[in-house]
C-alpha positions in Angstrom: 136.0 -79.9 -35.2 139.5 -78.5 -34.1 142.6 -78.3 -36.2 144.6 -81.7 -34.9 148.1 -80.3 -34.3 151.4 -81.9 -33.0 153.1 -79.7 -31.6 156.5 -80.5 -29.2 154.3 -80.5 -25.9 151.8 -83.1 -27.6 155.1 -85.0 -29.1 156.7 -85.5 -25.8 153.5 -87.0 -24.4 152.8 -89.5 -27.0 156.6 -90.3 -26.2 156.0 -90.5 -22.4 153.3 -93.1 -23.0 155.3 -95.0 -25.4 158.3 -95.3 -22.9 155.4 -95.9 -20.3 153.8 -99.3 -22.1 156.6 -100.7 -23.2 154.5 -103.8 -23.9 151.4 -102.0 -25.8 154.6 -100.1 -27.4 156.2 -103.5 -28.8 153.0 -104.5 -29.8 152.1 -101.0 -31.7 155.4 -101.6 -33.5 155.8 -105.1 -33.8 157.6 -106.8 -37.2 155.9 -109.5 -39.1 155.7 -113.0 -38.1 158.3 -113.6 -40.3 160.8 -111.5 -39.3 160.2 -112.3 -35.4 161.1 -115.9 -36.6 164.3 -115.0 -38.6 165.2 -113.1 -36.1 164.4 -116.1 -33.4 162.4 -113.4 -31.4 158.8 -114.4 -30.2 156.2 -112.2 -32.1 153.3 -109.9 -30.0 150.6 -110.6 -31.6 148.0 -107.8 -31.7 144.8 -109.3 -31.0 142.3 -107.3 -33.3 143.1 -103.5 -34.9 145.8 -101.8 -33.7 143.6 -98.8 -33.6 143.4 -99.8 -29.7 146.6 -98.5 -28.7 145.8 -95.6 -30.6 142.5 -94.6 -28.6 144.9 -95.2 -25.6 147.4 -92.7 -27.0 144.9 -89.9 -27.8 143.2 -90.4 -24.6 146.9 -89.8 -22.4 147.5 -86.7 -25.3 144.5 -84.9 -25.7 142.4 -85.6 -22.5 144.5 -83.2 -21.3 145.5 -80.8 -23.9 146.2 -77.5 -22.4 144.1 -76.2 -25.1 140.4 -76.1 -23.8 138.8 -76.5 -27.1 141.2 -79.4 -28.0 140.7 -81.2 -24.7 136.3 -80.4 -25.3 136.8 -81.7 -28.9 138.7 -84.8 -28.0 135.5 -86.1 -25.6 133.2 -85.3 -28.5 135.1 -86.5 -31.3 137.5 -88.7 -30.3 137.7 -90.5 -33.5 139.5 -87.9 -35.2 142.4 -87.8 -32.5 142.4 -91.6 -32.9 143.4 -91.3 -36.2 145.4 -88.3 -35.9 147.8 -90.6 -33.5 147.7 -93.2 -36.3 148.6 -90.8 -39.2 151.7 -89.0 -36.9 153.5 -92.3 -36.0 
């Protein structure tokens, strides 16, 4: 397996897809229940792992990483660039 690293090109493409989704992005970053409620804000609720937006995330990132071996890796193990995206944000 590759070296996963995030470097400014693969930074401002994770950021792209986050300003992209603003929805999936509210969602990926939501507050607690909680705090939605003290805040009188209506909570996104995630339905299931939040892992979801992070396959969606490696997929816009790595599929196509300039990188051949990255973008070869990512199709075989994409696992590991799910929980690369998890780990950076």
């Amino acid at each position: 397996p590759c070296r996963i690293v995030w470097n400014v090109d693969r930074t401002e493409l994770l950021l792209d897809w986050l300003e992209e989704n603003p929805e999936e992005c509210q969602k990926l970053f939501s507050d607690s229940s909680k705090d939605a409620k003290d805040e009188g804000q209506r909570k996104h609720v995630v339905k299931g792992s939040k892992s979801k937006f992070h396959r969606m995330i490696a997929a816009a990132v790595f599929s196509i990483d300039s990188d051949t071996d990255i973008h070869v890796d990512f199709q075989v193990n994409p696992t590991n660039y799910t929980k690369s995206v998890d780990n950076y944000i």
